[in-house]
N, C-alpha and C positions, 0 to 999 in steps of 0.2 A: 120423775124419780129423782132428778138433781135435787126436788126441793125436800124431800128426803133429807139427802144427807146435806144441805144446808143445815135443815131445823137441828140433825143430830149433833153438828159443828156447831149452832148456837148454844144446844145444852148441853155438850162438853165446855165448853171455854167459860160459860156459869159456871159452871161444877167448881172450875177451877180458879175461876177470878173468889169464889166465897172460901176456897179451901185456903185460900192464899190468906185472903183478909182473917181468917180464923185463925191460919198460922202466926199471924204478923202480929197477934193478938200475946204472943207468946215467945217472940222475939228475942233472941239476945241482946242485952244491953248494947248500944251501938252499932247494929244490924239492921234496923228499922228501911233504913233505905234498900235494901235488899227486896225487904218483902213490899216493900211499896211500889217499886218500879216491875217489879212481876205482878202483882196485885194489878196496875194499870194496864199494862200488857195483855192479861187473859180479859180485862173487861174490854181494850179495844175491840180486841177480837172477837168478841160475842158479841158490840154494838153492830160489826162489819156481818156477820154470820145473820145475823138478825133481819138485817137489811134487805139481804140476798135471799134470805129466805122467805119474807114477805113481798118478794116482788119487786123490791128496789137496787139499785147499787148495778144496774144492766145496764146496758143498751148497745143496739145492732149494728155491729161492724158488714159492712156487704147482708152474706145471709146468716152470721153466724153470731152468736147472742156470746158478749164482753163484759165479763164480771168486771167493771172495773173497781169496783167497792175493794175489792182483795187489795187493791193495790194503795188506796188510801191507807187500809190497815197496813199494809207492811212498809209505808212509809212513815207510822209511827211506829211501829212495834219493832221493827227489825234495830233502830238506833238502840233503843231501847235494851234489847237481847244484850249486842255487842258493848254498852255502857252496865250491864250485869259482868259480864267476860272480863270487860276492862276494869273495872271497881275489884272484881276475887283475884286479878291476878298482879297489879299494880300494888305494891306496899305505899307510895308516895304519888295518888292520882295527880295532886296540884302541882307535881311536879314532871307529868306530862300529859299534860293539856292539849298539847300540839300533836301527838299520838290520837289521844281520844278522839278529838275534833277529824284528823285527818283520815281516821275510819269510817267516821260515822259520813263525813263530806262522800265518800267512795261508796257507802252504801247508798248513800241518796240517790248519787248520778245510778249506779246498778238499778235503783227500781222505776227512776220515773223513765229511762229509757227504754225500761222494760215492760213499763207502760204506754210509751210512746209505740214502742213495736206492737204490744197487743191493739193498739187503737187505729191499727195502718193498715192498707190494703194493699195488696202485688208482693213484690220480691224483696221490696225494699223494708218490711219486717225483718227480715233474715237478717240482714245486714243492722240493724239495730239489737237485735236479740244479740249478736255476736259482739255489739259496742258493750251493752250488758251484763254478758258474761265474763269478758277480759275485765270489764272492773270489779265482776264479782271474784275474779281467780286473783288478783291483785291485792284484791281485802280480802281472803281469806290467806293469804301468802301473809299479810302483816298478822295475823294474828297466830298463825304457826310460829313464827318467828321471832318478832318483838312481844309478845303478849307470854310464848311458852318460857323465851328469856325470863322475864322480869318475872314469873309466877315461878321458878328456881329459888326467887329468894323468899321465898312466903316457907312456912312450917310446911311439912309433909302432908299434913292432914286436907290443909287448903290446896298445895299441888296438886294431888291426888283427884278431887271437887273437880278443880279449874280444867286438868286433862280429861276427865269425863265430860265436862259440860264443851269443851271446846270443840273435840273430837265428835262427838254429837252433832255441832252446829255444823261442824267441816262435811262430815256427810252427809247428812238433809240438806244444807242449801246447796249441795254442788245436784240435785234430784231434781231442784224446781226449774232448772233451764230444761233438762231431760225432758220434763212433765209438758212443759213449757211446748217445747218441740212436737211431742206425742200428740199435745194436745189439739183442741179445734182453731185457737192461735197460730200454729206453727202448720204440721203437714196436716194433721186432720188424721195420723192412724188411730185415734179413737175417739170417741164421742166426747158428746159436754157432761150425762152423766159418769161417765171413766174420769174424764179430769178432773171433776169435781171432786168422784171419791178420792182420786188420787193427791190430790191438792190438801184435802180434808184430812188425811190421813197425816200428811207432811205440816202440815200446821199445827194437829192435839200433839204429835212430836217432838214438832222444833219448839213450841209455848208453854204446853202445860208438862210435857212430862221435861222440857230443860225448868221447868219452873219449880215441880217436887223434888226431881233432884238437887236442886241450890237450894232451894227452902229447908227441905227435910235434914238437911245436912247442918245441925244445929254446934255441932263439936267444930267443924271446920267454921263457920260462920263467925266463933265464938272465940276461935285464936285469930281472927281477924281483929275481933274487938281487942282485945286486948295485946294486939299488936305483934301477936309471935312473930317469930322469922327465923328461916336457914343459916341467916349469916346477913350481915349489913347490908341492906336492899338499896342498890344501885340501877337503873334502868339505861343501856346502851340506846 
């Protein structure tokens, strides 16, 4: 039944990687990069989905079967999300560098640890998942913070964008350590096809619908391009 709702997760994130490149087809002047790094994002996801669906991207930790393929994808996909976040809510990216980078560094350590723990056996997962999550509660604290600051000076319309898509990210990934735990990884209260769907479910979420929602949002995109702003865009 897992393989189910893999194949369903590969023809969703198609769906989305074509709805994307048809949108990006229709782009606002200066937006391109928007619909490109989502456009990349749903295809990651559906080459990972693809994978796992045909059988591949597994193998057996003790007795219990280790998607690790997910975790390939969310170590491209997830920089990616938060370099969407950081570009809507940044008026002057090249003017912090050192922000973007130091997110994206935070997400990295969050997943490959958190692939390190799915890959472990005994008690000593737990104690990984939890190195995991304190970087994931760390990067998600910079972007309530430093990100909701600096998206204050952007026009209303892009604010408005930024705090949906943020709030969004804020609560699906704080669900994947949950899931995480729930799952055949962690204690084992539910099966592989439970985590899957659930996993599945947290992914067309956090990818494709954070992806229509930035995409579709072509008026807020649009005072990006052409540079509106609240008031002279300073980033603390």
């Amino acid at each position: 039944m897992d393989t189910v709702f893999l194949s369903i997760g590969a023809l969703g994130m198609l769906v989305g990687a074509v709805s994307f490149a048809y949108l990006g087809t229709q782009a606002p002047q200066g937006t391109r990069h928007f619909y490109a790094i989502t456009f990349v994002i749903a295809l990651i996801a559906f080459l990972s989905y693809l994978v796992m669906a045909t059988g591949g991207g597994a193998t057996l930790v003790g007795d219990r079967v280790f998607y690790y393929a997910r975790y390939v994808d969310w170590v491209f996909t997830t920089p990616l999300l938060l370099l969407d976040l950081a570009l809507l809510a940044l008026a002057r990216p090249g003017r912090n560098v050192g922000l973007i980078v130091g997110i994206i560094v935070l997400d990295l350590f969050m997943i490959l640890t958190g692939l390190w723990a799915g890959a472990t056996e005994g008690a000593g997962r737990y104690f990984l998942w939890f190195i995991s999550t304190a970087a994931m509660v760390a990067l998600l604290y910079l972007v309530v913070t430093r990100l909701f600051a600096a998206a204050r000076t952007q026009s209303p319309g892009v604010q408005q964008v930024f705090r949906t898509l943020a709030i969004l990210t804020v609560v699906l990934w704080s669900l994947y350590p949950i899931v995480w735990l729930l799952g055949t990884e962690g204690f084992g209260t539910v099966g592989i096809t439970t985590e899957v769907a659930l996993f599945l479910v947290l992914d067309l979420s956090a990818k494709i619908g954070f992806g229509f929602l930035l995409l579709t949002n072509r008026q807020a995109l649009g005072e990006i391009s052409s540079g509106g702003a609240a008031r002279p865009a300073r980033v603390s």
